[in-house]
N, C-alpha and C positions, 0 to 999 in steps of 0.2 A: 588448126586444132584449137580447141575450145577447154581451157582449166577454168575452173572455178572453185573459191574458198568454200571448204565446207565446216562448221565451226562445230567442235565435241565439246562438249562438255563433263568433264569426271574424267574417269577412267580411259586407257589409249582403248582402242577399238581393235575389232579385229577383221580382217577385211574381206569377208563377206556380209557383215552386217553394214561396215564404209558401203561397200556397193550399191545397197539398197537405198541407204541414209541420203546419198550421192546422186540418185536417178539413177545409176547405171545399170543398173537391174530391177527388174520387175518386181520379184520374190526372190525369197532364197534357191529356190530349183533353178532359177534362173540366172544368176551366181553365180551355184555348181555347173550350169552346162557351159557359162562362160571362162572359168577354170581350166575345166575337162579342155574346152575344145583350145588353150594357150592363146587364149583371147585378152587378159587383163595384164598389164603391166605394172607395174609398184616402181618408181624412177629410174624408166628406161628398159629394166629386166621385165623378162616373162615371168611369172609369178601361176603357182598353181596350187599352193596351198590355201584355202581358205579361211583358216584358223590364223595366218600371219596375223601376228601385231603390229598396228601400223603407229608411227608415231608423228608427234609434231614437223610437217612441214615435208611429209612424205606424198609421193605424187601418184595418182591411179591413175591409168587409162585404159580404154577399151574403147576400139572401134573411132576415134577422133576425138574422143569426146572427155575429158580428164577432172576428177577434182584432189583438191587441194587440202590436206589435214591441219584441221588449227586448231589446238585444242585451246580450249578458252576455262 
């Protein structure tokens, strides 16, 4: 599996917007249907809320592929 830092700036994020920010999704539809279908993790847990707030040093993955929240 593949984490990478993804570095915020301001405000924590919420993580369908992480998703996109992150590569791991296309668009926001694309987000949602990885959501919908308990494809995204948030450190370790299945995660299906979109709207979650993710905060410094919190982890995403989806499909092998993971990154890493730094808020700068």
């Amino acid at each position: 599996m593949s984490i990478h830092d993804v570095p915020i700036t301001g405000e924590p994020i919420r993580l369908g917007q992480f998703l996109k920010l992150a590569n791991l999704a296309e668009d926001g539809s694309h987000a949602k249907d990885l959501l919908d279908a308990e494809e995204v993790t948030v450190n370790g847990e299945v995660e299906v809320r979109r709207g979650r707030q993710l905060t410094n040093g919190d982890v995403v993955e989806v499909g092998g592929e993971g990154g890493r929240v730094v808020l700068g």
